[in-house]
N, C-alpha and C positions, 0 to 999 in steps of 0.2 A: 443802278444800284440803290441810290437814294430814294428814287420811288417802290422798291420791294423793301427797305427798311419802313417808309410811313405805312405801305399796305400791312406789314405786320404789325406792326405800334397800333394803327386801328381794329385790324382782327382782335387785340389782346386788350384794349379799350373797350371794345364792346364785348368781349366775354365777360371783362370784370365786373360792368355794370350790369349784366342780365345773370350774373351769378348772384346781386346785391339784390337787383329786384326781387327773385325767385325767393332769393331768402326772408324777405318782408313779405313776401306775398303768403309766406308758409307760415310766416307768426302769424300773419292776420288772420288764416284760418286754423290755424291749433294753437296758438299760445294763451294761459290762463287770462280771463278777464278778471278785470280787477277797475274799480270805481273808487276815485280820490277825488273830494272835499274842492269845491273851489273858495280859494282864502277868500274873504271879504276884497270886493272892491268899489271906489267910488263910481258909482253908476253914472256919473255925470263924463267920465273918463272911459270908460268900460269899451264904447263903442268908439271904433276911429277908424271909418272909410269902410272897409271892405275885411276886416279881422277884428278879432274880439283878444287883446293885451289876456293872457292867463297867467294865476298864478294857483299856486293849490296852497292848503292847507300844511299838507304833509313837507312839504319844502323847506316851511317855517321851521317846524320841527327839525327837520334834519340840521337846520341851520345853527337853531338853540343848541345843539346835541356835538356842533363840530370844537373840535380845538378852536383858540382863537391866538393870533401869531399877531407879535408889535409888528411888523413887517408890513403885514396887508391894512394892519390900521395906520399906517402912514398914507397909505394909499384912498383910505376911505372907506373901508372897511374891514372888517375884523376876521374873513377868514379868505385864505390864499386858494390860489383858484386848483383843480383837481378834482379827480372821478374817487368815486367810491360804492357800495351800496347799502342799503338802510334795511332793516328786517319789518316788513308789514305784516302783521297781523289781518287777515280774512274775518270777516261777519258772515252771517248766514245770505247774506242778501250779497257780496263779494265786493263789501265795501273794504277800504284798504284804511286801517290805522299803523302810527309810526308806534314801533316795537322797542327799534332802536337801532346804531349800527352797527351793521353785520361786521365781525370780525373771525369771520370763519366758521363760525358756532352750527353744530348742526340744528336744523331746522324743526319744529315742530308739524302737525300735519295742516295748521290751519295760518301757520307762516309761508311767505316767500322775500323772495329780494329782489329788488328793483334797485339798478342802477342809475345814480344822478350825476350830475357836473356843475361843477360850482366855476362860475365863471362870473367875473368881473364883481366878488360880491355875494352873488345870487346864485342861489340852487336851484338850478332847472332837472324836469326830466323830459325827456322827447324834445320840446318844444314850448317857447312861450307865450304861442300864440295859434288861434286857429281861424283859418281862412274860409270866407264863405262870398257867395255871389252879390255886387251890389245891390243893396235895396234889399237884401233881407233880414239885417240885424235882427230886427223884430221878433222873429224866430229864436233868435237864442239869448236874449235878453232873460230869462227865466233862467238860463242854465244854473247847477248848484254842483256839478259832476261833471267828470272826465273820465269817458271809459278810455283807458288803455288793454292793450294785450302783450302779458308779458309773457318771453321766452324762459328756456331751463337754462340758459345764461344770465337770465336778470336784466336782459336788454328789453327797454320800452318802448311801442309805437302806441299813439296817441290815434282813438276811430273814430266816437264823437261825442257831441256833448249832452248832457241829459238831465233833466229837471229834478224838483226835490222829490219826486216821487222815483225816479227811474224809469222817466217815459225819454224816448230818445225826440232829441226837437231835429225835427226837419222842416222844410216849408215846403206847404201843403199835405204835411202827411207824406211825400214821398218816401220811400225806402231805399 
């Protein structure tokens, strides 16, 4: 008996993860792109081992823009950790500025929303960090952008990183 409960615990395991995959797999080819600002960072820190520490511009903003609770500045800083989403404004070139936050508001045709989480502090979206092969930092030392692809839920995945002009950095050119 016990081993047809673990065989179903595992069938039901791996549906739920290849139902999560399929669904990132479906942003990454139909969800809008959209290119957000990398904040200033001290380049002497920038690079550490095998990932590049990120943070964007637009984060900051959302950060300026949140309540601020005595609560979480006991803790060290000023805003309590929680999800929400921010309204970006679109450029012609599909760079992403902060609009402001979404609070239901219907959208305009050259807005969308993007979901963050503030955790420990800090406004992340996706990820704070992007991971690449030893030995080739080099390559993305230039980055200035984060292309993400967002869905019609406002859910972020993060694809890669891209220079001041909007060339995507790979090493060697690959694709």
């Amino acid at each position: 008996m016990s081993k047809k409960i673990a065989l179903v615990s595992l069938v039901i395991i791996l549906v739920l993860v290849n139902w999560s995959i399929a669904g990132k797999e479906k942003q990454l080819t139909s969800g809008k792109v959209v290119y957000l600002h990398l904040a200033p960072v001290d380049p002497r820190s920038l690079m550490q081992g095998d990932y590049m520490a990120l943070g964007f511009r637009l984060a900051d903003e959302v950060y300026k823009a949140l309540p601020k609770t005595e609560d979480a500045k006991r803790w060290g800083h000023g805003v309590a950790s929680s999800d929400g989403y921010v309204v970006v404004s679109l450029d012609k070139r599909g760079i992403g500025s902060f609009k402001g936050l979404c609070k239901d508001q219907v959208l305009s045709g050259d807005d969308m929303k993007m979901r963050y989480r503030v955790r420990n502090g800090a406004v992340k979206f996706a990820t704070n960090a992007y991971f690449f092969q030893e030995g080739q930092g080099e390559y993305y030392q230039p980055a200035r952008y984060g292309q993400f692809r967002v869905d019609d839920r406002g859910e972020v995945l993060l694809v890669a990183l891209y220079d001041k002009d909007l060339k995507r950095l790979m090493p060697d050119g690959k694709e």
